[in-house]
C-alpha positions as CSV (number, residue, x, y, z in Angstrom):
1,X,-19.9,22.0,-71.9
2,X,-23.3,24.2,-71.3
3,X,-24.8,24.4,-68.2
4,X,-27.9,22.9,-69.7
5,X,-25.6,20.1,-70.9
6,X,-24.2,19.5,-67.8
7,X,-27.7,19.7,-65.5
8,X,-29.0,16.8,-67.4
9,X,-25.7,14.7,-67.2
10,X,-25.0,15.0,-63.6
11,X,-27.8,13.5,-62.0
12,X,-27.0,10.2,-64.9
13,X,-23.4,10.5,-63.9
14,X,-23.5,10.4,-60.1
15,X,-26.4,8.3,-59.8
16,X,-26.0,5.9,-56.7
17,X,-25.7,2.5,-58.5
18,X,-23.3,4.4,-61.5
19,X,-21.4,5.8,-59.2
20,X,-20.9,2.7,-56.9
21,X,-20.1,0.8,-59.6
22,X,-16.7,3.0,-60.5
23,X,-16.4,3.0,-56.9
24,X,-16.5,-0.8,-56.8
25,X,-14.3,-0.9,-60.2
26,X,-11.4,1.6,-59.0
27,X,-10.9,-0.6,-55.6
28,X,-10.8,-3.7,-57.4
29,X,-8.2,-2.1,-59.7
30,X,-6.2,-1.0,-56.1
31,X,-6.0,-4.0,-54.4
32,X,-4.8,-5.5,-57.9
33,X,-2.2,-3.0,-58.0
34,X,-1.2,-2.7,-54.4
35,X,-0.9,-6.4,-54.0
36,X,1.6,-6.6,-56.9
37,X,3.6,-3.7,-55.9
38,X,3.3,-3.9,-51.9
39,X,6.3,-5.3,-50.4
40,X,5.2,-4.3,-46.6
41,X,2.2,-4.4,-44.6
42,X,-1.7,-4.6,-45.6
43,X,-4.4,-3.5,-43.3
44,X,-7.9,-2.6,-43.1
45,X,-8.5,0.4,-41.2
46,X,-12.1,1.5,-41.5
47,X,-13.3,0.4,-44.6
48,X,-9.4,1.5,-46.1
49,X,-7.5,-0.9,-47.3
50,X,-3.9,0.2,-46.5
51,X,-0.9,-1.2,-48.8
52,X,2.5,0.1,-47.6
53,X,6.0,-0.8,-49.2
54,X,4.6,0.3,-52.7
55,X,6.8,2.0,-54.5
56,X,7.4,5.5,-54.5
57,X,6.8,6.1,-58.2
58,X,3.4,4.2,-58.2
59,X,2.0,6.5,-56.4
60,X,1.6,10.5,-56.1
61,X,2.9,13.0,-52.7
62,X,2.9,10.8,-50.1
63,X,0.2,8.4,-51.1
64,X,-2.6,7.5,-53.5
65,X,-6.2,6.3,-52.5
66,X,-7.7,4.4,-55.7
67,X,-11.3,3.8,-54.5
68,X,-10.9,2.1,-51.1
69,X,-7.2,1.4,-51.3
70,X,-4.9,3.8,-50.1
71,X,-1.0,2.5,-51.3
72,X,1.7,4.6,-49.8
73,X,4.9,3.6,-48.8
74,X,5.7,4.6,-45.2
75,X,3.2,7.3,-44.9
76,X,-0.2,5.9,-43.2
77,X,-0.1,7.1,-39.5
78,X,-3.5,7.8,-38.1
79,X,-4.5,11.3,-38.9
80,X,-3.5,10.4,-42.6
81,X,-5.7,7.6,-42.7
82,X,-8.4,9.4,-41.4
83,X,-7.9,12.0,-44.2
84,X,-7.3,8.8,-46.6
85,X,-11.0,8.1,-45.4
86,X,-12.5,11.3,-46.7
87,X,-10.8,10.2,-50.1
88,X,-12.8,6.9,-50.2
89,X,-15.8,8.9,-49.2
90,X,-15.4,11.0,-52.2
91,X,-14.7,7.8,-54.5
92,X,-18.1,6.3,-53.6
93,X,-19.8,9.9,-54.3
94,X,-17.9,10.5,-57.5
95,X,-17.1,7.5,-58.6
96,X,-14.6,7.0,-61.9
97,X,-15.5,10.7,-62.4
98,X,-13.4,11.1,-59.0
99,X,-9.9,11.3,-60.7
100,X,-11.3,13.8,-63.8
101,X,-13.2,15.9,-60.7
102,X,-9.7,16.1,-58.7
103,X,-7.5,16.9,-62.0
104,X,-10.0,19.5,-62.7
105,X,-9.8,21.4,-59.0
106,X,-6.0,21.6,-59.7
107,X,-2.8,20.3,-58.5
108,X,-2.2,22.4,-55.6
109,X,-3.3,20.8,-52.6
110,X,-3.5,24.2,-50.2
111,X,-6.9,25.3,-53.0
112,X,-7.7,22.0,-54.5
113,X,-11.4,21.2,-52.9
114,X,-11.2,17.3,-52.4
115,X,-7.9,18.0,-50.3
116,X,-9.1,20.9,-48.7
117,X,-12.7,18.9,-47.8
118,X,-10.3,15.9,-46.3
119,X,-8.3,17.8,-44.4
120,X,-5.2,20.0,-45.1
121,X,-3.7,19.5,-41.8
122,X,-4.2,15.3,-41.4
123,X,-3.0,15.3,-45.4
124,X,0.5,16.6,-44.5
125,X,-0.1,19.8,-46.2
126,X,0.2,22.2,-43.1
């Protein structure tokens, strides 16, 4: 994609009310699939919606945050939520371009920008 391209679809594709929107859409999607799949407690911590008992396949590492949800299965002590938190920041900035965005800064953790911006050391990584 050119950079002219690109200039003129970013400001359209992270507008505010766009963006919210995917936010709004990807939580909504969560809590569907975390109250399906959640066998174990589910909190609100800050805005997070936590499902535990999920699965370990239906999610990635040691948890997935899908807009404001966060589904792990044991792994939500407090320094991961608050690194959770910086995920669900990042979904209401990015909205459904969040998952592309995070695919596209790579799959390891220690250089991927969204992990490194929420915290390397709260996320388990160091």
């Amino acid at each position: 994609m050119s950079t002219a391209l690109r200039a003129l679809l970013r400001p359209v594709l992270l507008a505010p009310p766009l963006a919210r929107a995917g936010y709004l859409y990807a939580t909504l999607v969560g809590v569907v699939w975390g109250a399906v799949l959640s066998t174990g407690r589910i909190r609100r911590v800050d805005g997070l919606f936590v499902f535990t008992g999920v699965p370990t396949w239906a999610f990635s590492r040691g948890g997935s945050c899908i807009g404001g949800v966060y589904l792990t299965d044991t792994n939500a002590g407090p320094q991961v939520l608050e690194h959770e938190a910086v995920h669900r920041l990042q979904w209401q900035k990015y909205g459904l371009l969040f998952p592309l965005a995070y695919f596209l800064a790579g799959s390891d953790p220690l250089t991927n920008r969204f992990e490194v911006e929420a915290g390397l050391e709260k996320g388990g990584y160091r």
